[in-house]
The first five atom37 places (N, CA, C, CB, O) and aatype in JSON, in Angstrom:
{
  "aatype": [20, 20, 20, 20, 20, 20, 20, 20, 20, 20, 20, 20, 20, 20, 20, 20, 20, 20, 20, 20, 20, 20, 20, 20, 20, 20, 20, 20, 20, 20, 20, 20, 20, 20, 20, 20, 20, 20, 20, 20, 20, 20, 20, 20, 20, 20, 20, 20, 20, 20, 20, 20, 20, 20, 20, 20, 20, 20, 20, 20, 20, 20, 20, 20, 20, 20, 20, 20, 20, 20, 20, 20, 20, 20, 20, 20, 20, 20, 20, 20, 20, 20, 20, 20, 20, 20, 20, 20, 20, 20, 20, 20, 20, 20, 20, 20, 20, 20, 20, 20, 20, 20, 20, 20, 20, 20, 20, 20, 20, 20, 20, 20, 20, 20, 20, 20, 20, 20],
  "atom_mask": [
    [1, 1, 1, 1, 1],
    [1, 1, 1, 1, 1],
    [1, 1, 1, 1, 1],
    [1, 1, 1, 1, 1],
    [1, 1, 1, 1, 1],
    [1, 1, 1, 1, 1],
    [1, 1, 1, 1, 1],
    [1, 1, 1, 1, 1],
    [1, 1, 1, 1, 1],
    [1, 1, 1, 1, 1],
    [1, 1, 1, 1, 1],
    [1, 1, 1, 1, 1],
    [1, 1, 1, 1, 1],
    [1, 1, 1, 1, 1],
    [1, 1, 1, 1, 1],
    [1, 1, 1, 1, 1],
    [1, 1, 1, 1, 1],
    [1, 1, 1, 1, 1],
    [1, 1, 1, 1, 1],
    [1, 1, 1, 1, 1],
    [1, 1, 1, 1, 1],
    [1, 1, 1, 1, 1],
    [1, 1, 1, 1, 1],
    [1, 1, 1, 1, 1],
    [1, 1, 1, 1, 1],
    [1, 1, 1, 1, 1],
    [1, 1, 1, 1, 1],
    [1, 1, 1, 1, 1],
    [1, 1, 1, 1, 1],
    [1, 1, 1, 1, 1],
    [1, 1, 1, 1, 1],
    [1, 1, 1, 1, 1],
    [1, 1, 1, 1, 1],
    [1, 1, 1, 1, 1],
    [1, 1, 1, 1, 1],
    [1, 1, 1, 1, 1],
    [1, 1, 1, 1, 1],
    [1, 1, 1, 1, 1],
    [1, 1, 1, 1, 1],
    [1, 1, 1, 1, 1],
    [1, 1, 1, 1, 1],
    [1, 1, 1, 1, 1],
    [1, 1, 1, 1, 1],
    [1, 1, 1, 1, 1],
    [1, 1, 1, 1, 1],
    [1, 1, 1, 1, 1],
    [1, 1, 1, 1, 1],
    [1, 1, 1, 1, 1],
    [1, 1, 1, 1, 1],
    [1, 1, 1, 1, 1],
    [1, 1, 1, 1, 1],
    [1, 1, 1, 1, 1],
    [1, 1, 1, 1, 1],
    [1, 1, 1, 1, 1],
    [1, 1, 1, 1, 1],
    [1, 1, 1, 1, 1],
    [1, 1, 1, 1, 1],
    [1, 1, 1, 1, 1],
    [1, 1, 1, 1, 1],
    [1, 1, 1, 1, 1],
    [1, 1, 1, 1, 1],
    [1, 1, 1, 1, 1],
    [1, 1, 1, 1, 1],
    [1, 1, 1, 1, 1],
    [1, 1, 1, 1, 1],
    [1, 1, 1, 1, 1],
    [1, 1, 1, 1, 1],
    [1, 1, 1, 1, 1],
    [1, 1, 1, 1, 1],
    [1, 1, 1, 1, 1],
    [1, 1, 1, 1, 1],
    [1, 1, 1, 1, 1],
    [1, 1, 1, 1, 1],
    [1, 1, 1, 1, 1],
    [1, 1, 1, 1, 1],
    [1, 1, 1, 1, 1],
    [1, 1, 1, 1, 1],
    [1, 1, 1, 1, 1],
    [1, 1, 1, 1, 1],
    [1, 1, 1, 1, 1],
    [1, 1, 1, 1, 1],
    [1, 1, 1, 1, 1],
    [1, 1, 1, 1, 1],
    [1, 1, 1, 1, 1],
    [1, 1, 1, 1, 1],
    [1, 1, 1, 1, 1],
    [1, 1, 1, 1, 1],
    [1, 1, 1, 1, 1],
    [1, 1, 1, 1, 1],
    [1, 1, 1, 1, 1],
    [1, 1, 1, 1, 1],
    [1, 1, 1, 1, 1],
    [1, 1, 1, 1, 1],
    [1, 1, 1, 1, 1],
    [1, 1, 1, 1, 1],
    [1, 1, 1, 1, 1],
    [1, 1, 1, 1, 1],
    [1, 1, 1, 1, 1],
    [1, 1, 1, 1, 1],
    [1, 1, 1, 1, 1],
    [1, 1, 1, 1, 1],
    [1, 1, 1, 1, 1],
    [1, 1, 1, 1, 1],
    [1, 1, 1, 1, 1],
    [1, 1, 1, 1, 1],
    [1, 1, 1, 1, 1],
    [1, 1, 1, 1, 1],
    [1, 1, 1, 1, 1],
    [1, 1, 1, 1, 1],
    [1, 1, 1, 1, 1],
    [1, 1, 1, 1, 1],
    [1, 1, 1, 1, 1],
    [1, 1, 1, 1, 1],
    [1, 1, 1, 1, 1],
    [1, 1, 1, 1, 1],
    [1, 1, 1, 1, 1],
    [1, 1, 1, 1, 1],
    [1, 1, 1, 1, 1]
  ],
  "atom_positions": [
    [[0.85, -1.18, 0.0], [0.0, 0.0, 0.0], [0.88, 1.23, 0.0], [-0.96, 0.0, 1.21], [1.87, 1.4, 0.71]],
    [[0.38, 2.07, -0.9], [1.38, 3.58, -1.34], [1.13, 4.33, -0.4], [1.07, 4.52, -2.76], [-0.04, 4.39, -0.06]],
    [[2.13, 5.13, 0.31], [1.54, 6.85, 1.04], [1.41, 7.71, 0.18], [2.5, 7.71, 2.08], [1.29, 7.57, -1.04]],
    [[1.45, 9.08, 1.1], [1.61, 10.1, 0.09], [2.52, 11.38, 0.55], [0.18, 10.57, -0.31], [3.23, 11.53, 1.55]],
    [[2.39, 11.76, 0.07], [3.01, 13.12, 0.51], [2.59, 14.39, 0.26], [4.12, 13.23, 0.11], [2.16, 14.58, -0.88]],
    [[2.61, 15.59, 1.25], [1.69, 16.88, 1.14], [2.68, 17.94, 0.56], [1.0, 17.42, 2.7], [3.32, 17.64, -0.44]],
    [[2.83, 19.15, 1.15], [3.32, 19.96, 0.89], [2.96, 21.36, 1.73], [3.2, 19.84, -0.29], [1.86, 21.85, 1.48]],
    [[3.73, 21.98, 2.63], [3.29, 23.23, 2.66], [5.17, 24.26, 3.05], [1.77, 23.26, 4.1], [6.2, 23.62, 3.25]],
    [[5.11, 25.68, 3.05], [6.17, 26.02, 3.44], [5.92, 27.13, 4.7], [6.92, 26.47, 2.24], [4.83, 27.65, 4.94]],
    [[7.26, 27.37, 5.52], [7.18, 27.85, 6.62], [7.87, 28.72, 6.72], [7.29, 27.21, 7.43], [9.01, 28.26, 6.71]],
    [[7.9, 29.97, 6.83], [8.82, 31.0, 6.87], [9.65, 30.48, 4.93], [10.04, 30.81, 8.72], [9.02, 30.21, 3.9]],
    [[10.83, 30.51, 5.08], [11.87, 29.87, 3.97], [11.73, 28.64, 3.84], [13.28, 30.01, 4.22], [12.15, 28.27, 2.74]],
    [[11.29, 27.75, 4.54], [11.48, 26.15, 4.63], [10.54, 25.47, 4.03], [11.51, 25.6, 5.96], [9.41, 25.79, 4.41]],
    [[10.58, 24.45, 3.04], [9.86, 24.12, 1.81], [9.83, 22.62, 2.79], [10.73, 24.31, -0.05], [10.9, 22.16, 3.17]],
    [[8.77, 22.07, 3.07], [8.26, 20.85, 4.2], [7.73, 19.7, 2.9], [6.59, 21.52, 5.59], [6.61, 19.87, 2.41]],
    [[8.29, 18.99, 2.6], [7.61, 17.73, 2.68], [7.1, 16.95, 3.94], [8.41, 16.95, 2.11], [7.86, 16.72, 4.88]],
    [[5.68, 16.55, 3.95], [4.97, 15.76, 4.89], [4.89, 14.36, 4.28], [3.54, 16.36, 5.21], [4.33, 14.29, 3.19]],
    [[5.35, 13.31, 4.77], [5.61, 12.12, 4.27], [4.25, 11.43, 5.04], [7.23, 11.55, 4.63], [3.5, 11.83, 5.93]],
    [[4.32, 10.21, 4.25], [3.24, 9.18, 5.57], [3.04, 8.01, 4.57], [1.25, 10.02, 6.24], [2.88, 7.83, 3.36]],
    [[3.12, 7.28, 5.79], [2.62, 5.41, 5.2], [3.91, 4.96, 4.41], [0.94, 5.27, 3.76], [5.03, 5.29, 4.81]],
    [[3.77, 4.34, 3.51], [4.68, 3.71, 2.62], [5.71, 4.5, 1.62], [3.86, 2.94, 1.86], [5.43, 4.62, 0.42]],
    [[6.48, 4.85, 1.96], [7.28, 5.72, 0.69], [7.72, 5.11, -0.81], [8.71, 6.19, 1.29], [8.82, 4.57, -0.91]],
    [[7.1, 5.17, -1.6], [7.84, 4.39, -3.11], [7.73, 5.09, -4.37], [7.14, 2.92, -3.53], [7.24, 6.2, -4.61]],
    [[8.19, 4.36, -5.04], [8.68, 5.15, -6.48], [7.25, 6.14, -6.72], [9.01, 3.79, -8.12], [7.59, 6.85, -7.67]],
    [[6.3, 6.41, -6.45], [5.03, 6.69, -7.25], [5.23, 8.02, -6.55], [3.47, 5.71, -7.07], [5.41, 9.13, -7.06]],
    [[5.17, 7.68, -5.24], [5.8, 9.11, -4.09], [6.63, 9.68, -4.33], [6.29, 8.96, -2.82], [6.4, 10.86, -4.56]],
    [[7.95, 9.24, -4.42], [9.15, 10.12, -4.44], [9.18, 10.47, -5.74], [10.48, 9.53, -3.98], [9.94, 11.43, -5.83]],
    [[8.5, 10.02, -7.41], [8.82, 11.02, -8.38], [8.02, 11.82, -8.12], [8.83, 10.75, -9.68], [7.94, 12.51, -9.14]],
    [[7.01, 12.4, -7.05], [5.86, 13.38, -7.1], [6.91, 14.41, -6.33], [4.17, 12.88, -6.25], [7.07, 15.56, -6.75]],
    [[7.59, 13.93, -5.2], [8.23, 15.02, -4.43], [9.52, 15.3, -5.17], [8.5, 14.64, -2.89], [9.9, 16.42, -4.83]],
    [[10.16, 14.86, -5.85], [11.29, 15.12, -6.8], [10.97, 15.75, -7.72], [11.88, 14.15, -7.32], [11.98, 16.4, -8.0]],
    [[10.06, 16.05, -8.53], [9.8, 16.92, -9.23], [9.08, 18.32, -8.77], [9.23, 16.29, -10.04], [9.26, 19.44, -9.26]],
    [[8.11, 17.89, -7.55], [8.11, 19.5, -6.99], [9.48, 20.25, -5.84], [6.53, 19.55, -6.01], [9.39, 21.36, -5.32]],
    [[10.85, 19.11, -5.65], [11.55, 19.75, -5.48], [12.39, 20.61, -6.44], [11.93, 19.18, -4.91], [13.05, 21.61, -6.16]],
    [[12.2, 19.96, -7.73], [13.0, 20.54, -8.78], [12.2, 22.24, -9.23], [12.98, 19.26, -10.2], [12.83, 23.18, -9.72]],
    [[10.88, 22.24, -8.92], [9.76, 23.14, -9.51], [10.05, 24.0, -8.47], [8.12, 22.61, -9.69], [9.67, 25.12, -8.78]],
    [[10.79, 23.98, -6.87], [11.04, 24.81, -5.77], [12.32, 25.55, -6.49], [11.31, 23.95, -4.25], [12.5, 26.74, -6.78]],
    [[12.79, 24.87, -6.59], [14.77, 24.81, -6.43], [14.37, 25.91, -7.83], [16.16, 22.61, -6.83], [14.86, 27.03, -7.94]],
    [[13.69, 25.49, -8.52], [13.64, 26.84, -9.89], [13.03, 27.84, -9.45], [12.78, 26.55, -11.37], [12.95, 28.72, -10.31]],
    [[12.59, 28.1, -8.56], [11.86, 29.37, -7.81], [12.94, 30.43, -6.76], [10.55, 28.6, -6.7], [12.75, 31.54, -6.28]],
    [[13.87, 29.66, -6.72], [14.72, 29.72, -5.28], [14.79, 29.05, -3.97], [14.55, 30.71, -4.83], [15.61, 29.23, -3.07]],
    [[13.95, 28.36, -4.01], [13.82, 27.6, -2.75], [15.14, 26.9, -2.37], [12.68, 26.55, -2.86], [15.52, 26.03, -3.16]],
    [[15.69, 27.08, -1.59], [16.73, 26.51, -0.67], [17.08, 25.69, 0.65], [17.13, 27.24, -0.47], [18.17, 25.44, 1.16]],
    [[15.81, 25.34, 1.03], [15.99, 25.02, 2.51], [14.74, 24.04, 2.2], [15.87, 26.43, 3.86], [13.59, 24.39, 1.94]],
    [[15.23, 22.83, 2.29], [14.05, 21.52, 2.5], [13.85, 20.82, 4.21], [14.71, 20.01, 1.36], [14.75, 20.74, 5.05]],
    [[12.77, 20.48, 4.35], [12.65, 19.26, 5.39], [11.5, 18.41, 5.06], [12.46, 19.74, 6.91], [10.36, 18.76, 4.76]],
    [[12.05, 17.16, 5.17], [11.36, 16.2, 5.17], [10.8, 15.63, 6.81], [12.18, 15.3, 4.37], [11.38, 15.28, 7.84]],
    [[9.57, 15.76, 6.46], [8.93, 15.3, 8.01], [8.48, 13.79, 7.49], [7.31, 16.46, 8.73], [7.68, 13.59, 6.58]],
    [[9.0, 13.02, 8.09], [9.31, 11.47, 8.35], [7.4, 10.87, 9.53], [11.49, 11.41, 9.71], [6.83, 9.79, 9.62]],
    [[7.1, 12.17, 10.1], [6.23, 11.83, 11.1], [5.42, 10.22, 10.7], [5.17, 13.19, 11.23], [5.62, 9.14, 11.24]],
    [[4.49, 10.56, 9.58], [3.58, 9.73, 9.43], [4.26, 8.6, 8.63], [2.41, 10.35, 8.84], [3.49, 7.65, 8.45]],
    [[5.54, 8.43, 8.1], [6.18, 7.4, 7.81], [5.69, 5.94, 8.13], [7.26, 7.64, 8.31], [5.29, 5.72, 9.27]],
    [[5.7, 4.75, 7.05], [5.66, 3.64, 8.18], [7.44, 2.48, 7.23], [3.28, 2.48, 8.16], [8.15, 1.55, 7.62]],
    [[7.35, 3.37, 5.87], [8.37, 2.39, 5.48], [9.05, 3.04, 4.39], [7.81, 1.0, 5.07], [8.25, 3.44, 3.54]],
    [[10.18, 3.26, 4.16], [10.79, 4.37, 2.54], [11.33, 2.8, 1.75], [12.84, 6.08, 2.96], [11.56, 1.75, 2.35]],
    [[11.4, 2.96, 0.8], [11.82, 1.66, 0.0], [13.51, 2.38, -0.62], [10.35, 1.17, -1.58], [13.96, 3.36, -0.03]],
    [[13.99, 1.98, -1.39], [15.62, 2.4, -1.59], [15.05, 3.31, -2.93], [17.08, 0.8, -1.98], [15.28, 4.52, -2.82]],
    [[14.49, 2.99, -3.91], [13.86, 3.79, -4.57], [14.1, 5.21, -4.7], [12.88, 3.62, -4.25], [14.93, 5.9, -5.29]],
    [[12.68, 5.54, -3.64], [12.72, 6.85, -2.31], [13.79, 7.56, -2.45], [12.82, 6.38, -0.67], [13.95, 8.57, -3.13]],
    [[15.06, 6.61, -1.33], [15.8, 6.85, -1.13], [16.71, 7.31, -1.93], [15.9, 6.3, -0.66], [17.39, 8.28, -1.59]],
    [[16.85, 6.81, -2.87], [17.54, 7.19, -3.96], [17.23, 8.18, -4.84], [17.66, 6.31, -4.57], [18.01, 8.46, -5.74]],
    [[15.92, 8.89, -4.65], [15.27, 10.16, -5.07], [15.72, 11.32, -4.15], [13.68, 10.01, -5.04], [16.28, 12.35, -4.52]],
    [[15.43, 11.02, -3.07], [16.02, 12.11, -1.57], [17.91, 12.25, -1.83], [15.61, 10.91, 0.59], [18.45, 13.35, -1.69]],
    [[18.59, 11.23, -2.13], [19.52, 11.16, -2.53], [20.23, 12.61, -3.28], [19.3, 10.1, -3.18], [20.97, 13.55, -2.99]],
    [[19.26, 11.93, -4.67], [19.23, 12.61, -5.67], [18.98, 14.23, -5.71], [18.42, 11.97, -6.29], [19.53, 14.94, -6.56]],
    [[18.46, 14.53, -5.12], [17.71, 16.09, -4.21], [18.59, 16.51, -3.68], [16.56, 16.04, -3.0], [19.08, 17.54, -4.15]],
    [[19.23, 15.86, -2.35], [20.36, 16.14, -1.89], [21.63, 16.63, -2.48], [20.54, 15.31, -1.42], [22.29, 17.64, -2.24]],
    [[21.83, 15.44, -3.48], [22.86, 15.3, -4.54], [23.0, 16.88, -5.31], [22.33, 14.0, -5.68], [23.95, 17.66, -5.3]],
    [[21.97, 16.95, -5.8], [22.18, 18.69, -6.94], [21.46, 19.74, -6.24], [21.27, 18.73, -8.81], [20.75, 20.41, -6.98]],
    [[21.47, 20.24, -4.34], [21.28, 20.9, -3.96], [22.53, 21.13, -3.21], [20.26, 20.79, -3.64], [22.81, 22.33, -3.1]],
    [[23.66, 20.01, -2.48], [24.66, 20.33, -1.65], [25.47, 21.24, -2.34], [25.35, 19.23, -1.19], [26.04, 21.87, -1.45]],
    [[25.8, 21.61, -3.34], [26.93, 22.15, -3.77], [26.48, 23.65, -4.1], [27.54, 21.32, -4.96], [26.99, 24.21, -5.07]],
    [[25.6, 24.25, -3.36], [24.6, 25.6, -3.36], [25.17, 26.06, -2.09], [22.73, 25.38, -3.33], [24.87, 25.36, -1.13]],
    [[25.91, 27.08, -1.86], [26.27, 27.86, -0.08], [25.01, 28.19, 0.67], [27.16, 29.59, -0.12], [25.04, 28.17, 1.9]],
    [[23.34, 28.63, -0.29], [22.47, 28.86, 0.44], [21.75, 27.63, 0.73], [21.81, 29.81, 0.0], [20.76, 28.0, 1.35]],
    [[21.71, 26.1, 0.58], [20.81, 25.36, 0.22], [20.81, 24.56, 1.8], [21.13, 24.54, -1.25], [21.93, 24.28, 2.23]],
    [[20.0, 24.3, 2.37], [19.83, 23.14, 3.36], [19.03, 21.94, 4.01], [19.92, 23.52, 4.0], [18.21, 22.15, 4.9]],
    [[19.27, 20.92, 3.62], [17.93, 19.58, 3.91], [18.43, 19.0, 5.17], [17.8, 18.06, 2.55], [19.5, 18.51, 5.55]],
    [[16.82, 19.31, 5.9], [15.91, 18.39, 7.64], [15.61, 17.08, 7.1], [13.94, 19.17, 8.37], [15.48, 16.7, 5.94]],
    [[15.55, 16.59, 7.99], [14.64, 15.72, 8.2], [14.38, 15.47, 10.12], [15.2, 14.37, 7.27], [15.13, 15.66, 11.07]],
    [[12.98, 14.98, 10.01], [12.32, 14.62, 11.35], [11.94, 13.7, 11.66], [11.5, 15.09, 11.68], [11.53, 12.99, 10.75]],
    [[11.85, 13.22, 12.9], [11.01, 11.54, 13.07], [11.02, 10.66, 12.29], [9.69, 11.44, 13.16], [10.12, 9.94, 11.85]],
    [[12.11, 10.72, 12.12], [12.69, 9.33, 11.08], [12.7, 7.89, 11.92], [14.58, 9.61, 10.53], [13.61, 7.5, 12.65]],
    [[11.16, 7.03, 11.59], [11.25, 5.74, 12.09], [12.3, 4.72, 12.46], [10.72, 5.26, 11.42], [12.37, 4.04, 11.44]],
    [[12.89, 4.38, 13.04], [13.92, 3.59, 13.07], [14.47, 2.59, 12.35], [13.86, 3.24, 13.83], [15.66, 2.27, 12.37]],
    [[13.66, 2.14, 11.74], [13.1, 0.8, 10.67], [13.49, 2.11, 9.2], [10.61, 0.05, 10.98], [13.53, 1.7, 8.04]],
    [[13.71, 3.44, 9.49], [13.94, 4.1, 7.92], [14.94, 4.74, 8.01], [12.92, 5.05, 7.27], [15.43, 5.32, 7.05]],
    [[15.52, 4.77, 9.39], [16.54, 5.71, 9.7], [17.94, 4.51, 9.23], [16.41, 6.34, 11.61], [18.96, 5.12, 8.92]],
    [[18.0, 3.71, 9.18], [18.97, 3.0, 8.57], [19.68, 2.72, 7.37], [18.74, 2.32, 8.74], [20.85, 2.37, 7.19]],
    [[18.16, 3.06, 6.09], [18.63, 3.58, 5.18], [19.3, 4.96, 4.76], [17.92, 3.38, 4.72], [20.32, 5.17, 4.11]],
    [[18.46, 5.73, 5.27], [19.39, 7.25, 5.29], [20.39, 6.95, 5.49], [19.2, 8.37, 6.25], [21.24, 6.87, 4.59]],
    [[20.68, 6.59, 7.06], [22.25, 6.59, 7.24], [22.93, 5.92, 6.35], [22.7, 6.07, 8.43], [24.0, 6.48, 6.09]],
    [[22.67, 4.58, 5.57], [23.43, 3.5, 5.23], [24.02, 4.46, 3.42], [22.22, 1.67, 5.22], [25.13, 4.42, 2.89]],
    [[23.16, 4.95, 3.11], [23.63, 5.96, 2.04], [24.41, 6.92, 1.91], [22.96, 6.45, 1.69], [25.17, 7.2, 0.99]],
    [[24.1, 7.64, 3.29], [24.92, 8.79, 3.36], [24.05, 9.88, 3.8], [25.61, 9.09, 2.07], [24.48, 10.89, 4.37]],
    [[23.06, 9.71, 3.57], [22.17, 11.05, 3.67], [22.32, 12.02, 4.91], [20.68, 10.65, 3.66], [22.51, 13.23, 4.79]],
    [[22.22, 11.42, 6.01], [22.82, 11.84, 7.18], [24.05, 12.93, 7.58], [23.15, 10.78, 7.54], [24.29, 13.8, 8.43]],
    [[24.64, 12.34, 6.47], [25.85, 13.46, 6.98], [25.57, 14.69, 5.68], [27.91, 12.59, 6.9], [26.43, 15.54, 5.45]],
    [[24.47, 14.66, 5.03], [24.34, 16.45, 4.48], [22.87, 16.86, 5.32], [24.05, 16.72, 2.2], [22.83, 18.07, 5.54]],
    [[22.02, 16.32, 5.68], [21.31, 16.56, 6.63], [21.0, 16.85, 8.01], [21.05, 16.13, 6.5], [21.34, 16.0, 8.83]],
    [[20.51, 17.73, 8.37], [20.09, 17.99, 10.15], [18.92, 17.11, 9.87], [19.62, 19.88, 10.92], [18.18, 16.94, 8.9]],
    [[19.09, 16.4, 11.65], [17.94, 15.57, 11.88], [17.85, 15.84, 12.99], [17.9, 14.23, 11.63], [18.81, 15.99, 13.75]],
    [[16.2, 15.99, 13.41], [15.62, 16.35, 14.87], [14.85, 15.1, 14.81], [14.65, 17.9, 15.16], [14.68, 14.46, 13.78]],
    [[14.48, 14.85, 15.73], [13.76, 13.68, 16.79], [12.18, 14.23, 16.46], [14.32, 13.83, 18.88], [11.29, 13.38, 16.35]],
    [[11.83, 15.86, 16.28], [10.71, 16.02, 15.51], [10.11, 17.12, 15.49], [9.92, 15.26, 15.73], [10.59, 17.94, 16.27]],
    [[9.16, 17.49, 14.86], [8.87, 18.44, 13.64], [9.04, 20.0, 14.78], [6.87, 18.08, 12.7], [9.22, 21.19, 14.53]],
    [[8.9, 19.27, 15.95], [8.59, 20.48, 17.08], [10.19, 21.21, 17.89], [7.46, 19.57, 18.54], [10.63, 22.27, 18.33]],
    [[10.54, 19.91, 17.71], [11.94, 20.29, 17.51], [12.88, 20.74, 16.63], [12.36, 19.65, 17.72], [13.81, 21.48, 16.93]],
    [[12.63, 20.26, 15.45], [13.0, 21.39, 14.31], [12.65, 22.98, 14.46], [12.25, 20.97, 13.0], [13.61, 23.75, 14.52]],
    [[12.03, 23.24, 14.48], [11.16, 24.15, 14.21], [12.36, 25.27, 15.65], [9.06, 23.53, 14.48], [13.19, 26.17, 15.57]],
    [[11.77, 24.51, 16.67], [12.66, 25.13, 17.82], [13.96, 25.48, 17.5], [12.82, 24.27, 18.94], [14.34, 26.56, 17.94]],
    [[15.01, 24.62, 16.64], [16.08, 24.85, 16.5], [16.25, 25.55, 14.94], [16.75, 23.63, 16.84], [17.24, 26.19, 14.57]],
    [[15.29, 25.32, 14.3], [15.5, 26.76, 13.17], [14.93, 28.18, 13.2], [14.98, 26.43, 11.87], [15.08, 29.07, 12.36]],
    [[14.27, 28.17, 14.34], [13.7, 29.34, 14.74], [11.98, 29.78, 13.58], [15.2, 30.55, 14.57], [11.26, 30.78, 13.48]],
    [[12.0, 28.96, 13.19], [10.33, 28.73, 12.59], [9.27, 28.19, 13.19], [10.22, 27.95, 11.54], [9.5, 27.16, 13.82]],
    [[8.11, 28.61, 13.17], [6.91, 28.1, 13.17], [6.74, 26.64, 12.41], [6.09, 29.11, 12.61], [6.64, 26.68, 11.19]],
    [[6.71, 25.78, 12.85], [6.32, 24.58, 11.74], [5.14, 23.59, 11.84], [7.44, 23.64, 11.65], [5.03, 22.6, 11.11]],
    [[4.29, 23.93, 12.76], [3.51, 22.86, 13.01], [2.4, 23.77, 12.66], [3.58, 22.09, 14.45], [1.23, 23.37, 12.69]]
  ]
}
């Protein structure tokens, strides 16, 4: 069974809302409205992990990819939050982790970027 993913932004911060199952059908929807940000100016992503129940490598390899042709920008920066434990292994096992801030969650982000996010 597919999730989905929403969309809203917060101050500068362009939020993906994740939930349920993450897979290919999902992540080309959020990969292409990251590409449709990133042509606007958008610079600053987080992925909220909250409603997560599973990312497939896929996904991962889309978030990757996002990551991939945003790190090399001085203004650009990707969150992530409440990353399930059962998903937090892939991140790490890729790499993602080390170009990302990760908070424990969305309320804590928010606290430590000085935004409103909930």
């Amino acid at each position: 069974m597919s999730g989905n993913v929403s969309y809203r932004k917060a101050s500068n911060i362009f939020i993906f809302v994740l939930a349920g199952y993450i897979e290919k059908s999902i992540s080309e929807v959020f990969l292409a409205e990251f590409r449709r940000q990133w042509l606007i100016g958008t610079r600053r992503f987080l992925f909220d992990f909250t409603g997560v129940t599973m990312i497939n490598s896929v996904a991962l390899a889309e978030i990757l990819e996002m990551v991939s042709e945003g790190i090399g920008e001085s203004d650009s920066a990707f969150y992530v939050c409440a990353v399930p434990e059962k998903c937090h292994w892939g991140l790490s096992a890729i790499g993602l982790l080390n170009y990302m801030s990760e908070y424990s969650s969305l309320e804590e982000a928010g606290n430590e970027l000085g935004v409103k996010l909930e």
